[in-house]
Each structure stands twice: as C-alpha cells, then as structure tokens.
C-alpha positions as CSV (number, residue, x, y, z in Angstrom):
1,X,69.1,-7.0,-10.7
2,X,68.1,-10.7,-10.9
3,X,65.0,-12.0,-12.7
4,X,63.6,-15.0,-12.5
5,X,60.8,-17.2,-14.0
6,X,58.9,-20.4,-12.8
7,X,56.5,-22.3,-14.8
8,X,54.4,-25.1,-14.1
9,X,51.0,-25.7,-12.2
10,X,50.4,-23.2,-8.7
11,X,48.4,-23.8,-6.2
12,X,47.7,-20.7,-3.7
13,X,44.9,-18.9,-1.7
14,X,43.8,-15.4,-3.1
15,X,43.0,-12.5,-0.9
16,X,39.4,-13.9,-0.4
17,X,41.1,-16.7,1.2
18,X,39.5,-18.7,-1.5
19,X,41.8,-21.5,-2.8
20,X,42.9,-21.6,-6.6
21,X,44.3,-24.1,-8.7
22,X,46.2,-23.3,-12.3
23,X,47.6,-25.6,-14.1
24,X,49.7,-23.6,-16.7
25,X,51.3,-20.1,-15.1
26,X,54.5,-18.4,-15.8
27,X,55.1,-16.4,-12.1
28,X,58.2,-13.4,-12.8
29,X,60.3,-12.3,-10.1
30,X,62.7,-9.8,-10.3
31,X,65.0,-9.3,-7.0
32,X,63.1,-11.6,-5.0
33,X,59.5,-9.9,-5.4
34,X,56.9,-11.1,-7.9
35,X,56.2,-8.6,-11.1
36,X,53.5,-10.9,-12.5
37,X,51.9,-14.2,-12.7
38,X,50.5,-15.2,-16.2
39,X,48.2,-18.3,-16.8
40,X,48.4,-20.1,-20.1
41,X,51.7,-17.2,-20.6
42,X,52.8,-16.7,-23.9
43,X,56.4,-17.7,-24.6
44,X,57.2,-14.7,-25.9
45,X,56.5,-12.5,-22.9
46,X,58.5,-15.0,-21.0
47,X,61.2,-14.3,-23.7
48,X,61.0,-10.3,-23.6
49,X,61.5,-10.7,-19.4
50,X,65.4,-11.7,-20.1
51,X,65.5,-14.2,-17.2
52,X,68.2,-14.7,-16.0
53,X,67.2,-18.1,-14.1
54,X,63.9,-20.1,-15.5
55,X,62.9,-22.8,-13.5
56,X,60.2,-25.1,-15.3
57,X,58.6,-27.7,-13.5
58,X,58.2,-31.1,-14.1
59,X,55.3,-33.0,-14.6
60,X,53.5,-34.4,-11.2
61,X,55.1,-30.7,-9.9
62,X,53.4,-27.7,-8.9
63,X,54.6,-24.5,-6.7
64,X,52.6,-23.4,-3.4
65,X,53.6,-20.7,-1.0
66,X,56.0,-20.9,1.6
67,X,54.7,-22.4,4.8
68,X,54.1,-20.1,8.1
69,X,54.9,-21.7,11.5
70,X,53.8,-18.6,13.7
71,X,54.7,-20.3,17.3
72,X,57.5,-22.4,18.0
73,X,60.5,-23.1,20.9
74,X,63.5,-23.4,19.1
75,X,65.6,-24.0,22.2
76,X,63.0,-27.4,22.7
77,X,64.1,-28.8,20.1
78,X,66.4,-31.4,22.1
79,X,63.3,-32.2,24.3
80,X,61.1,-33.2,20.7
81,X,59.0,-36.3,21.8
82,X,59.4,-36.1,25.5
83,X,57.5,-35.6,28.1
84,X,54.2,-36.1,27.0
85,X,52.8,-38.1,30.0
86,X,52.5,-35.0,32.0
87,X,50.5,-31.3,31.9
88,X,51.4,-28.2,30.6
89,X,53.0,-26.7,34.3
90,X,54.3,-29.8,35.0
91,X,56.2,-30.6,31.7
92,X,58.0,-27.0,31.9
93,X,59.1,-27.4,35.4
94,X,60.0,-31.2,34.6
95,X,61.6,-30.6,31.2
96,X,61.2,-27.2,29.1
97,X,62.7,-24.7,32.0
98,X,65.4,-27.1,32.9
99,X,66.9,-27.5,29.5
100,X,66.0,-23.6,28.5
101,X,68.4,-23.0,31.6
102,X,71.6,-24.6,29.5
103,X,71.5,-22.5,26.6
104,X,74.6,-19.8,28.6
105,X,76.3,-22.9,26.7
106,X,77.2,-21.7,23.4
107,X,78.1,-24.6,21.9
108,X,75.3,-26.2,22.7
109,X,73.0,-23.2,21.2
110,X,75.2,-23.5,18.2
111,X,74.5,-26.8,17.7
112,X,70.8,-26.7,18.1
113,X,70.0,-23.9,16.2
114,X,71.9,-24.8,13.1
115,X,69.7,-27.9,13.2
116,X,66.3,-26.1,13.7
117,X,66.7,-23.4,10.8
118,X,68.0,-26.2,8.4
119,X,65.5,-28.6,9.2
120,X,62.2,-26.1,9.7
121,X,63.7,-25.0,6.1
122,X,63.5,-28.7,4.9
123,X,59.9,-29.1,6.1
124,X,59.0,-26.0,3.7
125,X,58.6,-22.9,6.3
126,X,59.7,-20.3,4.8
127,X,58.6,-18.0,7.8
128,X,59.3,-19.0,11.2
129,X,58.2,-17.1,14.3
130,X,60.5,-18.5,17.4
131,X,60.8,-18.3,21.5
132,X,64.5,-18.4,21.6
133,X,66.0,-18.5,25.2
134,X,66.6,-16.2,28.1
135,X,70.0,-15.3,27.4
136,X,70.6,-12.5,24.9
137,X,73.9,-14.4,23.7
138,X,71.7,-17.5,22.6
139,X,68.7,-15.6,21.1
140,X,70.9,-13.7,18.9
141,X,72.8,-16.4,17.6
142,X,69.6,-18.0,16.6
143,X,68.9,-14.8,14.8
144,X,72.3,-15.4,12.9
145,X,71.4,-18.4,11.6
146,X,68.4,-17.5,10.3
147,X,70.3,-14.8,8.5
148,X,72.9,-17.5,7.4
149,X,70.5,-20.1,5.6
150,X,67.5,-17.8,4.6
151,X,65.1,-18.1,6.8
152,X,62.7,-15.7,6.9
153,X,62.0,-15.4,10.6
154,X,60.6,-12.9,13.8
155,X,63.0,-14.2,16.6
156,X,62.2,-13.5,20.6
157,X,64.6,-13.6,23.4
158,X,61.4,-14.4,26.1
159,X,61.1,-12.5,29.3
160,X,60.9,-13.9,32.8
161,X,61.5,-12.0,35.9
162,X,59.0,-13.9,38.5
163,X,61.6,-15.9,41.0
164,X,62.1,-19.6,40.5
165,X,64.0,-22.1,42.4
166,X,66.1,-22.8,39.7
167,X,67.0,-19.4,38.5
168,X,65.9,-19.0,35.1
169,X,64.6,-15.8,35.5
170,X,65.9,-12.1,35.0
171,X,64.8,-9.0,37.4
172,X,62.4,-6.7,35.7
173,X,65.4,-4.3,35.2
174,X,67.9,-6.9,33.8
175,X,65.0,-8.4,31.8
176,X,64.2,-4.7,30.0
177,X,67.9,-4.0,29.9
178,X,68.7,-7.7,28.0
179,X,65.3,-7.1,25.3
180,X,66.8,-3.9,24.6
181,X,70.4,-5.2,23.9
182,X,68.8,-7.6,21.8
183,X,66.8,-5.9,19.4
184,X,70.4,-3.8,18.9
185,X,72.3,-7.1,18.4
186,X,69.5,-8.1,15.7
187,X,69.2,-5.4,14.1
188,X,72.8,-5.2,13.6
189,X,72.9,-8.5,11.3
190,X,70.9,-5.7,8.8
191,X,68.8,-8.7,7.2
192,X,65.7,-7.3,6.8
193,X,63.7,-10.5,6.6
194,X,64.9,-11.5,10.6
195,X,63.4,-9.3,13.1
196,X,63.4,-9.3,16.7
197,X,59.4,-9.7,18.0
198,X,58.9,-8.8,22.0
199,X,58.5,-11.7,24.1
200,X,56.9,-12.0,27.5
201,X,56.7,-15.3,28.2
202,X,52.9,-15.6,29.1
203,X,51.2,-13.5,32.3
204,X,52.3,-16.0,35.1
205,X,55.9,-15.4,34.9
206,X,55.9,-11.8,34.3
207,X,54.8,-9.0,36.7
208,X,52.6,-6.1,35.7
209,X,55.6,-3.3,34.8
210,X,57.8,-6.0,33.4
211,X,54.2,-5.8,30.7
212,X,54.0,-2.7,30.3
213,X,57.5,-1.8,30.1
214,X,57.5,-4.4,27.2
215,X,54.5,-3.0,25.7
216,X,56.2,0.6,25.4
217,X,59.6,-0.6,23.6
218,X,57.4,-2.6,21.2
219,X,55.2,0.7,20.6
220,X,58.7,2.6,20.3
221,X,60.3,0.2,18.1
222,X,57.2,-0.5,15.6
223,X,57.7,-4.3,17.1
224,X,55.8,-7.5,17.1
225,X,54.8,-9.0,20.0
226,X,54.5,-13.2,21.0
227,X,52.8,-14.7,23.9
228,X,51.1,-17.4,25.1
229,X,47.2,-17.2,26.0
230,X,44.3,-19.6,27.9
231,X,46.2,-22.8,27.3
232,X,44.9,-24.7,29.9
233,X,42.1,-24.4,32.9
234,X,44.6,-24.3,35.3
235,X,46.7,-21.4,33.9
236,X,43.0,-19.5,34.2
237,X,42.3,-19.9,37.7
238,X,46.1,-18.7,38.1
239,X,45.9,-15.8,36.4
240,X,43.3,-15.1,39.1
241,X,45.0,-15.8,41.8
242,X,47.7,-13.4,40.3
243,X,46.0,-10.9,38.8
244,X,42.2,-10.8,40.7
245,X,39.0,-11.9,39.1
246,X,40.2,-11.3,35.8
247,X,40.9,-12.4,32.3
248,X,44.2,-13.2,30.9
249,X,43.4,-11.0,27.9
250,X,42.6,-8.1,30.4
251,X,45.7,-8.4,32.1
252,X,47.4,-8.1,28.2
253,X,45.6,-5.1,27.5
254,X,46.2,-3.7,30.9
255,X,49.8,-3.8,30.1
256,X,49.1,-2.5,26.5
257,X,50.6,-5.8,24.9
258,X,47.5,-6.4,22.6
259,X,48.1,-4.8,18.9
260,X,47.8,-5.2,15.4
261,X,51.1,-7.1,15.6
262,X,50.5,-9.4,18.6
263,X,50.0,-12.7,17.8
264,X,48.9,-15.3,21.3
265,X,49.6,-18.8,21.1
266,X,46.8,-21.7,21.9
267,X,43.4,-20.0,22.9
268,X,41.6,-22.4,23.9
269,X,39.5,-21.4,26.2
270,X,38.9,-17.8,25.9
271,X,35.6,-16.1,27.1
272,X,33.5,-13.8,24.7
273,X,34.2,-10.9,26.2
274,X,38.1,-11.4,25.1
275,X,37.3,-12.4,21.8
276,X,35.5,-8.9,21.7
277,X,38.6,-7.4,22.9
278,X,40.9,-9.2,20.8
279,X,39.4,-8.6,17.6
280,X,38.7,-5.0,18.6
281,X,42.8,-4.6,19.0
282,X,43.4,-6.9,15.4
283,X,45.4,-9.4,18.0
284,X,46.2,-13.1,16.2
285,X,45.6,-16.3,17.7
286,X,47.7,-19.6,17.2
287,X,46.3,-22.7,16.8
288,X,49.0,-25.7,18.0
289,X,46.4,-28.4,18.1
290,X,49.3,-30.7,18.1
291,X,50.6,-29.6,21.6
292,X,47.2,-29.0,23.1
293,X,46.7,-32.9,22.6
294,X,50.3,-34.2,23.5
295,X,49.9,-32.2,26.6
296,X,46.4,-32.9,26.9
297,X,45.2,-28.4,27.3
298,X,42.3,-29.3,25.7
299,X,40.6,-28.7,22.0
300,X,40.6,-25.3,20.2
301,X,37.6,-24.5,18.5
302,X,38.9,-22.6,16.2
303,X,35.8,-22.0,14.0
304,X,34.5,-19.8,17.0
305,X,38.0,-17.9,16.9
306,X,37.3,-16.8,13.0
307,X,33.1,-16.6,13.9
308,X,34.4,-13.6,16.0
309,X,36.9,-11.9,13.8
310,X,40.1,-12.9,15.0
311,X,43.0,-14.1,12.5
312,X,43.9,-17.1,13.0
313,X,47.4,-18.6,12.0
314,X,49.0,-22.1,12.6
315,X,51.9,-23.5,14.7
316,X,54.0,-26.5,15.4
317,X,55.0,-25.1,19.2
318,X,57.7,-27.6,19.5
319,X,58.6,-29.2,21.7
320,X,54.9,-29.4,22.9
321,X,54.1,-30.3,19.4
322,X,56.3,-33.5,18.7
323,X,56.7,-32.3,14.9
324,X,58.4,-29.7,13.2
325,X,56.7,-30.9,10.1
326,X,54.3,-27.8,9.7
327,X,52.3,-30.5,7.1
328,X,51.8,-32.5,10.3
329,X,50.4,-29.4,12.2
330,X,48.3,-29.0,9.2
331,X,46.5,-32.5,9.8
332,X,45.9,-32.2,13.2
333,X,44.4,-29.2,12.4
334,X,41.4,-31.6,10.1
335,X,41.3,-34.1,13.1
336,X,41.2,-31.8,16.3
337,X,38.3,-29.9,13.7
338,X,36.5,-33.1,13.0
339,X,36.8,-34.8,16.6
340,X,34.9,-31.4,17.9
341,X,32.9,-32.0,15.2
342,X,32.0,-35.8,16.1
343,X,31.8,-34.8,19.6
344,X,28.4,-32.6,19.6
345,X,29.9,-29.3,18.1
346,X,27.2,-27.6,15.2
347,X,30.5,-26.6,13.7
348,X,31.2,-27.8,10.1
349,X,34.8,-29.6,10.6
350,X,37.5,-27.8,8.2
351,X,38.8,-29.0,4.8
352,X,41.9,-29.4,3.1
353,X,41.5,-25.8,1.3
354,X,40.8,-24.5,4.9
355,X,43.8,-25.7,6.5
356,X,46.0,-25.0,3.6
357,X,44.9,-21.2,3.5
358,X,45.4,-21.5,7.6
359,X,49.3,-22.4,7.0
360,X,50.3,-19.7,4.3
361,X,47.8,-16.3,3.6
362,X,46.3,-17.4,7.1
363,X,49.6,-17.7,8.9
364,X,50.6,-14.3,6.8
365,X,47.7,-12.3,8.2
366,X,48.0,-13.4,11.5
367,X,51.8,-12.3,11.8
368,X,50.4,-8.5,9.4
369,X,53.0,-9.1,6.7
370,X,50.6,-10.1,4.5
371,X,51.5,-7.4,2.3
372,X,55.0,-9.4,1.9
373,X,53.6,-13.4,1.5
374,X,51.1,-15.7,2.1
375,X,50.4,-16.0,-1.3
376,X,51.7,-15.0,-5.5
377,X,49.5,-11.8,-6.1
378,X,51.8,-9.1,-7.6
379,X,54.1,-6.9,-5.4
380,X,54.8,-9.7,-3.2
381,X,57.9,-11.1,-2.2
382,X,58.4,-14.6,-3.6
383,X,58.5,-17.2,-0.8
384,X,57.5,-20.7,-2.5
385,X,57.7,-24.3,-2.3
386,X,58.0,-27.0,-6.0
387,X,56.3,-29.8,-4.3
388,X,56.8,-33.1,-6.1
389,X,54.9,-36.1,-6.1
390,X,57.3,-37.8,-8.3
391,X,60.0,-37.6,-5.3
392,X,62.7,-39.9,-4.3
393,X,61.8,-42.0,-0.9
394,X,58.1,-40.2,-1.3
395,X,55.4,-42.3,0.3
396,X,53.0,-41.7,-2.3
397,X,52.8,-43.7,-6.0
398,X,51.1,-42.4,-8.9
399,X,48.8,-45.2,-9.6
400,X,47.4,-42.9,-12.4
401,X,46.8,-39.4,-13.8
402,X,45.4,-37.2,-10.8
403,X,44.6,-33.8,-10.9
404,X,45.8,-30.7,-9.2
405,X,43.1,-30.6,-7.0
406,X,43.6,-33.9,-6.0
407,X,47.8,-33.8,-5.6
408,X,47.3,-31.3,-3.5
409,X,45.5,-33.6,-1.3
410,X,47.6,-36.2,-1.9
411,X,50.4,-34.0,-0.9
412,X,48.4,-32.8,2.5
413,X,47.3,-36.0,3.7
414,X,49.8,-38.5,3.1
415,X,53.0,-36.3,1.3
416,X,55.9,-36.0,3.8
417,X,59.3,-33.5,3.0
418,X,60.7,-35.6,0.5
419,X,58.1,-34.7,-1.6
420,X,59.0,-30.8,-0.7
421,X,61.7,-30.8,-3.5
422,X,62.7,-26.9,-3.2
423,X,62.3,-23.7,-1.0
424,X,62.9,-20.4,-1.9
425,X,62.8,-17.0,0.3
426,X,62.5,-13.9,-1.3
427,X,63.8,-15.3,-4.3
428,X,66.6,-17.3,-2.7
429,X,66.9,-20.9,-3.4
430,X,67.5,-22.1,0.1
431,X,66.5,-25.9,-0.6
C-alpha cells in the first residue's frame, strides 16, 4: 500500500461540469485512487493518514486533472506540420497512407512511438486515445510503450480492407483475423490502464461485413470503439455513392458500431436526424478544430453537438492537427467558437471554464471512464498535473499577485509545457 498526499491550490470541474477553484486542499491517495480531498485540511488528519509521499506545492502552483486527447495518429507523428496546403483525401493519399505503409519497419515504429508517449506525457495527457497502424506488430508495440512510461491510453490497430493501389489494406478476413490477434497481444501486457479500442478506419475504406464483424468482437469483448465521422462535404457525397442515399451515421448503426463506448472524430457536418441517433445510442463526438482548419473540413459547431445531447470530448488528431500540445487544441477550441460566433452564429462563443471542462471531465465522459478521471471527486483514480507559473523557460512573468482564477487563464491562454512541472497516472509520477 502506498499513500500519498498533495497540498496546495486545485483547480477541477465537478460533476455538474461547473468549474471550481480552492485555494487550500489536502487531496489523499492511497494506491493510485483518491480517498479524500479536504479544503482548508487540518494538519492533523494529514498526520493520522501516514503518508508515505507528501507533495506540497509551491506558491504560484496549483494541481488540475490530467488532460484527455480522445483522437490522435500516433504513426503521423513524422508527418507533424506537413501537408497542410491540400484537403483531407488528398493529404492521406499524398502523405498520411504513404508513411502509415512504413511502419512493417520496426525500428522505425520504435523510434516514433517512444517519442509520442514521452512527449504527449510532457504536454500533460494523461489519457491518450490513438490510431496506431495497420500492422499488428506496430500497434502493439505502441501499446508497450504506453505500458512502459505510464500512459494511460485506449490504443487501435485501424482496419482497412477496401483495395488501394498502394496496398495498405488487409482483406476482410485478414483484417478480422489481425484485430483479434491484437486485442490478445494487448491484453497480454496485463496493464490495466492500456486497452485495445476497435478501429475501423472511417466508412470509405471499410465494407459493410468488415463493420459489422467489428461491431460484434467489440460487443464480445466489452470494447471501445474509434472512428472518424462527417469530416468534410466530400466524404458525404461518398458515403453516398458507397452506401446509397444515406447518412454516415446510418451506415455506423447499420453495422452496429454506435454504442455507449464509441467515440467519432470531427462532426462537422452532421444532420439532425444523426444527432438524434447518436445521442439515442450515448455515441461521443471529437472536436479537432485544429485539423479541421489546417485541412480546411470546415468549422464544428460544437454548441449544437452538446444542444442535442451528445458528449463531446477534445482532440489534437495529429498529424492533421500540427500540435500535440492538447493546451493548443484547447485554444483553438475559443477561436474556432468565437469565429462562428463573429460570423453570424446566435451561439454564445465558449470560455476558458468551457474548454477546460472540454479537455479533462469532458474528454472523460466522452471516452465512459468517467468513473476513473476527469476530475478529484473521491473514488477516482488520481491522474493530475502541478502546473507552475513560476517555471523555468515559462513565457509568462508574474508582474504581480494574481488569483487562481486568473493563473488558470494565464496558464490556458499563453502557458506552454514548461509551465506543466509534473504528471502523474494513477498515482505514478511519470513527469
């Protein structure tokens, strides 16, 4: 048994998504899962808990929840910043499926995916919800390193099995035959906080029984799912072409891919009748506003998204997002929000406290583990950042006294991950 106490000012949403600010808690944690939080604490409780670890924070400190980055490529990580002068088909045809097609090199995954757990970790995300690659051999090694450095994490080996030129693509067989060896490999590593989430890539590159077949192991297994969903106009009329005069979110529930642990990257332009349907089935959408500007998809209105019941949690979908920096994502969030805003929209643009909810309870809802993290009520696991304004190589000066409210601001607008001064997982100091 390990105990642990931190002390200082937190910062966190409660379960009304409301954000709260404390300047004085004592938060306990005992094997990596929080016993209690206690404002103004008494130094003798504190004392009775026999820490064996207390961590007090310094002033200009105080302790948020652990980021969530619920849709991201780690195999694009070698192709962050390029690219950007194209559209979405175009850029994976010119750039993302060409370099996916390289990780049957093993050194090559090695390298990469080392890199994108430590840095992601840097940034602050604590949970990290990736598209690995094609190859069973890559996607597990990425699910190794997670184990390795801490990372809490739902890793996908993505499906393919419509024909391309260029032959990164599996048959339907191979492709259901692959996922299941897998989900074996990953659940051999025995970390419980990695976990292997089903993965068609989106409905263009998968036929109907490669779906369905999907949706059934995820059923059997008790399995997330990831996908992609109404990124761009073009994708639509696609789908369409594929499919008949339908919707994507038909041809998802069709195949019985739409559940309480589906979450669908980008929605931008989704019709009413599938926000019925995906709030009906509890299915998560992810905002990337960052990568629906680089690649020009379009603007996500996501107060209409949340106006119909739908979670909504935030990614950094590198490498159409050219950040990994989930405080980044966070702030394109407030300027996609207020340019909709500015442009004619009735919507009220989001705040800080909005966007800040969006990237840790928010991000926790959307992937159903909020019973595990998004924020430091009881009975939760403790997955926390000590942000520091005081930090080396910061780009922020304390001119004056500020208050928490304000730091946290401060932190949002202009901080970067210097200022992000330690991580922990489940208790785990992994920064």
């Amino acid at each position: 048994m390990v105990r642990q106490v931190f002390t200082g000012s937190m910062i966190h949403a409660d379960e009304k998504e409301e954000v709260t600010f404390q300047d004085n808690v004592a938060i306990l944690v005992e094997d990596g899962k929080i016993i209690d939080v206690m404002e103004n604490p008494d130094q003798q409780k504190i004392d009775d808990f026999h820490a064996d670890e207390v961590n007090n924070s310094s002033p200009g400190q105080f302790i948020v929840p652990g980021f969530i980055d619920c849709h991201t490529h780690a195999v694009q990580f070698p192709n962050l910043g390029l690219g950007f002068n194209k559209t979405l088909l175009d850029w994976l045809e010119t750039y993302t499926f060409p370099l996916e097609r390289q990780y049957t090199d093993q050194e090559l995954a090695e390298k990469v995916f080392e890199i994108v757990v430590k840095r992601t970790l840097q940034t602050g995300i604590t949970t990290a919800c990736y598209f690995a690659s094609l190859y069973t051999e890559a996607s597990t090694l990425l699910a190794e390193k997670c184990s390795q450095f801490g990372q809490r994490a739902f890793v996908g080996k993505p499906n393919i099995d419509v024909p391309r030129d260029n032959g990164y693509y599996e048959s339907t067989e191979k492709s259901i035959e692959t996922t299941k060896t897998f989900i074996k490999a990953v659940e051999q590593i025995g970390n419980p906080l990695v976990r292997p989430i089903i993965t068609p890539r989106f409905a263009l590159k998968c036929d109907m029984e490669l779906m369905q077949e999907l949706a059934e192991i995820a059923k059997e297994k008790d399995l997330h799912i990831q996908s992609h969903i109404a990124e761009t106009e073009d994708q639509l009329k696609r789908i369409k072409e594929k499919f008949g005069e339908t919707t994507c979110t038909a041809v998802y529930e069709t195949a019985g891919l739409l559940t309480k642990k589906t979450i669908l990257a980008h929605g931008i332009y989704l019709e009413d009748s599938e926000l019925y349907t995906l709030a009906k089935r509890g299915t998560a959408i992810i905002h990337c506003p960052s990568s629906n500007i680089n690649l020009k998809s379009g603007l996500c209105d996501v107060r209409r998204l949340k106006a119909n019941n739908i979670d909504v949690g935030l990614g950094t979908d590198v490498s159409g997002g050219s950040s990994y920096s989930i405080l980044d994502e966070m702030r394109s969030v407030l300027h996609v929000s207020s340019s909709l805003s500015l442009t004619g929209h009735d919507n009220v643009p989001f705040d800080y406290k909005d966007v800040f909810c969006m990237a840790t309870l928010g991000g926790a809802k959307a992937l159903s583990i909020e019973d595990k993290v998004g924020n430091f009520m009881p009975g939760k696991e403790f997955d926390a950042l000590v942000i520091d304004l005081n930090a080396e190589n910061s780009l922020l000066d304390n001119f004056r006294k500020y208050t928490l409210e304000e730091n946290l601001q401060r932190f949002m607008y202009s901080g970067n991950d210097h200022n992000i001064v330690s991580v922990y997982v489940k208790g785990r100091k992994v920064k």
